[in-house]
C-alpha positions in Angstrom: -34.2 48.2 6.1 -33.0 49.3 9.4 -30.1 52.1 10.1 -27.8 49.5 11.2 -28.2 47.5 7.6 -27.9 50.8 5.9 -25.0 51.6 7.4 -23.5 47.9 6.9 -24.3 48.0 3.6 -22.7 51.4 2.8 -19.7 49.7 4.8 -19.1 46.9 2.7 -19.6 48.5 -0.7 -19.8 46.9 -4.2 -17.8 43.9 -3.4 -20.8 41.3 -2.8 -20.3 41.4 1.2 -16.8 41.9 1.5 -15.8 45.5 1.9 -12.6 46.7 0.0 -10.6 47.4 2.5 -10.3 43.8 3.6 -9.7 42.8 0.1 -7.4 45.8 -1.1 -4.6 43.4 0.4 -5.1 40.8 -1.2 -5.6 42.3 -4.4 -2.1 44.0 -3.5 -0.7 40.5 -3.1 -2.1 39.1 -6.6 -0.2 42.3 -8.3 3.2 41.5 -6.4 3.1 37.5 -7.0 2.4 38.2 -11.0 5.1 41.0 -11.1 8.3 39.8 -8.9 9.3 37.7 -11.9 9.6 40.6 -14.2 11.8 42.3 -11.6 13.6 39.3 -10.5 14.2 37.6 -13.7 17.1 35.3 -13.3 17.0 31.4 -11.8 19.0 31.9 -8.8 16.2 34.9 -8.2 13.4 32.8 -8.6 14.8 29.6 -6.4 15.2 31.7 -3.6 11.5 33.4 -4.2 10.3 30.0 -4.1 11.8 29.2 -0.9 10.5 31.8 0.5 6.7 31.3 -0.5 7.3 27.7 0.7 8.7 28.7 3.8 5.6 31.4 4.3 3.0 28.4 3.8 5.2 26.6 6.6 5.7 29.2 8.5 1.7 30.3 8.7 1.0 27.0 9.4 2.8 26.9 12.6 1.4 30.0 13.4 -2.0 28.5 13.3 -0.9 26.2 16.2 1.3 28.3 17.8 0.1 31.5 17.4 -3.7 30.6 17.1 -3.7 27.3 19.3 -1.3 28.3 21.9 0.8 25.1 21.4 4.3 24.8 21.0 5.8 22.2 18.9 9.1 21.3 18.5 8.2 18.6 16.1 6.0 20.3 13.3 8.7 19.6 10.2 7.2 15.9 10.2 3.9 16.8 8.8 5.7 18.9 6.0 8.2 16.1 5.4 5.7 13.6 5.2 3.6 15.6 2.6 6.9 16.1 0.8 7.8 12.2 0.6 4.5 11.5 -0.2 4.1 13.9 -3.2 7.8 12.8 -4.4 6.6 9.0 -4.7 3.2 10.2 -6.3 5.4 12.1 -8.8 7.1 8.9 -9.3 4.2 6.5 -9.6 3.2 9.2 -12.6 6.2 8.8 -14.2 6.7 4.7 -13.6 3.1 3.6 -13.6 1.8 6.0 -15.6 -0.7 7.7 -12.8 -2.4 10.8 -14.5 -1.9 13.2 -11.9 -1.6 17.0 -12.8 1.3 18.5 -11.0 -0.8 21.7 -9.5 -2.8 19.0 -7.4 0.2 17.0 -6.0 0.6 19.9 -3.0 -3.2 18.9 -1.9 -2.3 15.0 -2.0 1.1 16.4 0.2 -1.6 18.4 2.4 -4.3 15.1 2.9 -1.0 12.8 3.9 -0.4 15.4 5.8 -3.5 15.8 7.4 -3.4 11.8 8.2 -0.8 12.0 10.5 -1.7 15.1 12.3 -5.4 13.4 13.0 -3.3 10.3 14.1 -0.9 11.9 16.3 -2.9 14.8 17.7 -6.1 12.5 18.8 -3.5 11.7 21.6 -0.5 14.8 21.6 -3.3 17.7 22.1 -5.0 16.2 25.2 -2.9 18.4 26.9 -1.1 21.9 25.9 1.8 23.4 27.6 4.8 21.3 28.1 3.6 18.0 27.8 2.2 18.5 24.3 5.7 20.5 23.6 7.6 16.6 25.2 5.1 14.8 22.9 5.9 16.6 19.6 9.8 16.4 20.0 9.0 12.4 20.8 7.2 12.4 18.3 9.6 14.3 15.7 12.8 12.6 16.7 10.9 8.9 16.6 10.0 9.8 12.7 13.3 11.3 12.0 14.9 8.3 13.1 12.5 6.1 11.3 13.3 8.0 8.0 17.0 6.8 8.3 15.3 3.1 8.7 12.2 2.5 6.7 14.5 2.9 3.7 11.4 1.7 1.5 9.7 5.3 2.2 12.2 7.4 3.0 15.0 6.4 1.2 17.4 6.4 3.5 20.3 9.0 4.5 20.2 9.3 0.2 16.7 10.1 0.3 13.8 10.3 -2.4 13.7 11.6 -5.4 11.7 12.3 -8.5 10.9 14.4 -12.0 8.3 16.9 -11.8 8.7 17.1 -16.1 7.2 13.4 -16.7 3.5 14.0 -15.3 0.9 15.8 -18.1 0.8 19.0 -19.9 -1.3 21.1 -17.9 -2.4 24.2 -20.6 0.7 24.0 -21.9 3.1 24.2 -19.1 5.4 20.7 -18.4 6.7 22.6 -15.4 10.3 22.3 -17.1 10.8 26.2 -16.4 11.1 27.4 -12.8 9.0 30.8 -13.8 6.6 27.8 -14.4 7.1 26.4 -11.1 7.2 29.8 -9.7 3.8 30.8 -10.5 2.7 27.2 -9.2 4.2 28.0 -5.8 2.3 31.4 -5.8 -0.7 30.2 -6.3 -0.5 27.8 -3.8 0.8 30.6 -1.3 -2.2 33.0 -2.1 -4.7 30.0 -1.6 -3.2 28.8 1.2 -2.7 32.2 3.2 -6.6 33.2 2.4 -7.8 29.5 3.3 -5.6 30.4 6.5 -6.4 33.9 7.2 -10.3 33.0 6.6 -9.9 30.0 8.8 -8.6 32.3 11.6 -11.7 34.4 11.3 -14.3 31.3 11.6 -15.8 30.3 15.1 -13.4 27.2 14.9 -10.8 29.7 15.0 -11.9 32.2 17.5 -12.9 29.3 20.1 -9.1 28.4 19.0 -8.0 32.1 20.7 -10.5 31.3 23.9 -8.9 28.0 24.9 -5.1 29.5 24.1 -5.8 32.3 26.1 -7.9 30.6 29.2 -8.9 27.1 28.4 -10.5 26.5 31.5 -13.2 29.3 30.9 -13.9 28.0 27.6 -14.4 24.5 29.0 -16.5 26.0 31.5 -18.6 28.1 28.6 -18.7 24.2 26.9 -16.4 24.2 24.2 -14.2 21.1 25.0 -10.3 22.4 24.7 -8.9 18.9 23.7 -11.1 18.7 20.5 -10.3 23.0 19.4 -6.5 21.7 19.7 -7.4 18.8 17.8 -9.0 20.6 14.8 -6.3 23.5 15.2 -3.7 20.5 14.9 -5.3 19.1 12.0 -5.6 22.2 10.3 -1.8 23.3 10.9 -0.7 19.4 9.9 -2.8 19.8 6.4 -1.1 22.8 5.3 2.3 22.1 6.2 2.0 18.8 4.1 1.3 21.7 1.5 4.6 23.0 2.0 6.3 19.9 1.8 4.2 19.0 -1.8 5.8 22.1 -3.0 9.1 21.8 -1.7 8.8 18.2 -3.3 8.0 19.6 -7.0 10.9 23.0 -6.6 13.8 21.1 -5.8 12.3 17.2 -6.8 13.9 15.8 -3.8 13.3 14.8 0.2 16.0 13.6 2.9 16.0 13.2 6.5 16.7 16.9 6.7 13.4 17.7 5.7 11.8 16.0 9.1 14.0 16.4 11.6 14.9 18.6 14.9 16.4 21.3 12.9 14.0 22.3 10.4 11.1 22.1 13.7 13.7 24.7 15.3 14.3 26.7 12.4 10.0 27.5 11.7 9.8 27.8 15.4 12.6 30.6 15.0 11.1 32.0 12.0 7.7 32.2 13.8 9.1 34.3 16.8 11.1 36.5 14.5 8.5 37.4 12.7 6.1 37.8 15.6 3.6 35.0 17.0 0.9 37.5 17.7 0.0 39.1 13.9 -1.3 36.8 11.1 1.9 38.3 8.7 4.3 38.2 11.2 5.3 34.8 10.1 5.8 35.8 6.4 7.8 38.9 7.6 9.7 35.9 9.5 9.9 33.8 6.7 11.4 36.6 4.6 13.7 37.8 6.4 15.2 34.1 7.7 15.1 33.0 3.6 17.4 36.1 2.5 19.6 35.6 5.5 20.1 32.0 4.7 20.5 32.6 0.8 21.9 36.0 0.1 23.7 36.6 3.3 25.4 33.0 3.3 27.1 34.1 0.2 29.2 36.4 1.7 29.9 35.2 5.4 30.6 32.1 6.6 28.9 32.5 10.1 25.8 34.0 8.8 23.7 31.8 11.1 25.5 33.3 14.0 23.7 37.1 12.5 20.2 35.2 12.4 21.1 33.6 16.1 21.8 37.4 17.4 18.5 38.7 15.6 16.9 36.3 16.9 17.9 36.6 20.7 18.0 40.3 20.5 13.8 40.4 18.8 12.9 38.2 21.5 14.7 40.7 24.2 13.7 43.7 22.9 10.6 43.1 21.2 8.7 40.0 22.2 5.9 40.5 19.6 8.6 40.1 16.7 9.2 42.6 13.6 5.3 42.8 12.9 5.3 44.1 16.6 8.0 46.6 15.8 5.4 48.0 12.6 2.4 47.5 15.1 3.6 49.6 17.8 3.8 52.7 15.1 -0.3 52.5 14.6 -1.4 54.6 17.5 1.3 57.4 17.0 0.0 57.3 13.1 -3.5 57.2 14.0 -2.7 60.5 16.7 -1.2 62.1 13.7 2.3 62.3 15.5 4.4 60.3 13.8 6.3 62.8 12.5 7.7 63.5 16.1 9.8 60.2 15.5 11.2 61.3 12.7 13.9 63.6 13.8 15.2 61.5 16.5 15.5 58.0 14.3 17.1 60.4 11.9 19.5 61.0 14.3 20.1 57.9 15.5 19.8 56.1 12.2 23.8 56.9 11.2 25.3 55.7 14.8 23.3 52.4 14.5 23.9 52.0 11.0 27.9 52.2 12.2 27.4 50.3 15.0 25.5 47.3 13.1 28.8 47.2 10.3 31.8 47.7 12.7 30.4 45.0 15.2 30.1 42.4 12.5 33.7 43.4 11.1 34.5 42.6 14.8 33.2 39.6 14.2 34.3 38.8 10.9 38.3 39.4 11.8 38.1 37.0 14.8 36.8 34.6 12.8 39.2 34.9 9.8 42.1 35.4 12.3 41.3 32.7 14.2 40.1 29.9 11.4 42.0 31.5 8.3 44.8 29.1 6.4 48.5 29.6 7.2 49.3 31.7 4.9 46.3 33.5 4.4 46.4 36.7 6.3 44.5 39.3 4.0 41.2 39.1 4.4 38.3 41.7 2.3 35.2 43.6 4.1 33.6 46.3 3.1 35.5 46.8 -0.3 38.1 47.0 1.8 41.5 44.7 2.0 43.6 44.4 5.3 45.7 41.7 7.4 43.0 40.3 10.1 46.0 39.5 11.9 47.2 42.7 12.7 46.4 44.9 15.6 44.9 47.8 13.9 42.0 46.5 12.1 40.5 44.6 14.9 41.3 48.0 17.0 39.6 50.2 14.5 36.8 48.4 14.5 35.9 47.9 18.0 36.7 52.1 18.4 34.0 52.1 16.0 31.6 50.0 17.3 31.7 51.3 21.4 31.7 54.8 20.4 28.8 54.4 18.5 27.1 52.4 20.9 28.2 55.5 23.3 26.1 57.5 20.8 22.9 55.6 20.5 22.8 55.5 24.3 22.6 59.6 24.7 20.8 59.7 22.1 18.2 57.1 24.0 16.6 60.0 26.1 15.6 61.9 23.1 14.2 59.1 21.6 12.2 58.0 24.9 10.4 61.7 25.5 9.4 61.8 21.3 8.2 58.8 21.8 6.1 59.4 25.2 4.6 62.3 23.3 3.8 60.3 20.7 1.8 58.2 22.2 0.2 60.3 24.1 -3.4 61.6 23.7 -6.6 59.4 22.4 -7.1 58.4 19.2 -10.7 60.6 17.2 -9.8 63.2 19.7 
């Protein structure tokens, strides 16, 4: 054996060909997926975990096309809403016809109808990338939306479709009536799904994908024709979104017109860009942090969407490559071994931004309490803390609050901008 295959075999270990390194991850991932429902025990808990996982599959799905493919869709919800209405009428045909289906295959039917449509629409929507594909998949996502309020006999109508995931077989044991059951069933699919997707990105198919996003007309020119890598990218993205939509279909048994319209195409598109377009977990950073916005922080505000606007707008202003960008761009200080040079100065600022954060959403808050509030009701609570959102003071206090602090982070700025210089600065093994 030669040096280099000693060394490449003392790189990859006792893990058959893949070294552990790669696979500490996902052995990470397994651990947390089994655990979260001993942590997170109750059913409002494991609904919104769920979501989440379902939004993740979504979410990575985009980012195969978007991210991978370099096309941007503003119609990608039809491929999971088709899976979805497909897998709601399978779970029906199992429990009216008597189709032996297990319910932990449904998602792959979902992913296959799925996969239909995207081979269907993309032989002709990925001739081109850029805007025209982006014209073509809005066309093409408002035509099927406004079909879904039409052909009633698929879609059901403005009412919908629904259906029982309890009245297909006993799978060892487990009817599915338990959302821990259905929980586990979700994570499953979410750890097949990411690896397929992750390994996927890592195949020529995928690499070729990077080539054409990045200068199509050199890959053309090396032979690799850039209308047929969209179209497999397209395919690929279209099958594992109709995964999404199978398991939205078994957690909440139920698929409208919401589920394939403009809105939910915005809303992954936003969740994709949040979480950063660029980094294969930047969409599941995305997807987690949209899902507790929309969940947890709905609960308690009534403009939460306005927050998730804002965090959006300010993400892609001051960092394009999203919150896995904000992670990535600590490596090379970590790798230099100065990261602890940031330390004192986000210390410092971490109290005035903190402050800053709170009073401008109590800023926020008042107006809107003061301005949509019943007669009558002029007390309003924040913070633990009960005052008229009418009066002058509150409002006052709060926006004394939030310049000064702004005041703050900005001379503090400087003292951030030199640690950082000198944190970067140097070469990495030196």
């Amino acid at each position: 054996m030669s040096a280099l295959g000693d060394a490449e075999a003392a790189r990859r270990g006792k893990t058959g060909g893949l070294s552990l390194s790669a696979a500490a991850p996902w052995l990470i991932a397994i651990v947390l997926l089994a655990g979260l429902p001993f942590v997170f025990t109750g059913g409002a808990a494991l609904t919104v975990m769920n979501q989440m996982a379902i939004t993740i599959i979504f979410a990575l799905a985009y980012n195969m096309l978007l991210g991978q493919g370099g096309m941007l869709s503003f119609g990608h919800a039809v491929y999971m809403g088709l899976g979805g209405f497909f897998c709601v009428h399978l779970m029906n045909m199992v429990e009216y016809d008597g189709l032996l289906l297990p319910l932990p295959l449904l998602p792959l039917f979902g992913g296959l109808f799925g996969l239909l449509f995207a081979f269907i629409i993309g032989s002709f929507s990925t001739r081109r990338a850029g805007t025209v594909f982006a014209m073509i998949s809005l066309g093409v996502g408002e035509l099927i939306a406004s079909l879904s309020i039409i052909v009633v006999a698929f879609f059901g109508g403005e009412e919908g479709v629904s259906g029982d995931r309890t009245m297909g077989p006993v799978v060892a044991g487990f009817d599915f009536a338990s959302q821990k059951e259905v929980y586990y069933l979700t994570a499953a699919w979410l750890f097949v799904s990411a690896l397929a997707m992750f390994l996927y990105s890592r195949t020529p198919v995928g690499r070729i994908a990077n080539a054409v996003r990045d200068n199509e007309e050199r890959a053309e020119f090396l032979g690799y024709s850039q209308r047929y890598v969209r179209w497999i990218s397209f395919c690929a993205s279209g099958f594992f979104a109709g995964i999404a939509g199978g398991l939205f279909a078994i957690n909440f048994e139920i698929l409208t017109e919401e589920n394939l319209n403009l809105a939910t195409s915005g809303s992954i598109l936003l969740i994709t860009f949040l979480g950063g377009v660029g980094f294969f977990l930047g969409p599941v950073i995305g997807a987690v942090v949209f899902t507790l916005l929309q969940t947890v922080l709905s609960l308690y505000t009534e403009i939460w969407a306005l927050y998730v606007g804002l965090l959006f707008v300010l993400t892609v202003m001051f960092f394009p490559s999203g919150l896995a960008g904000v992670f990535a761009i600590h490596v090379r200080p970590w790798q230099l071994g100065k990261i602890g040079l940031l330390a004192s100065p986000y210390l410092k600022m971490f109290v005035p931004a903190l402050l800053f954060v709170f009073s401008a959403a109590a800023v926020l808050e008042i107006l809107f309490h003061a301005r949509h509030a019943a007669i009558g009701e002029e007390q309003m609570s924040l913070f633990g803390l009960t005052f008229n959102s009418h009066g002058v003071w509150p409002l006052t206090i709060a926006i004394i609050i939030c310049v000064a602090s702004y005041l703050i982070l900005k001379r503090l700025a400087p003292s951030l901008k030199e640690a950082w210089d000198e944190a970067n600065h140097g070469e990495v093994g030196r």
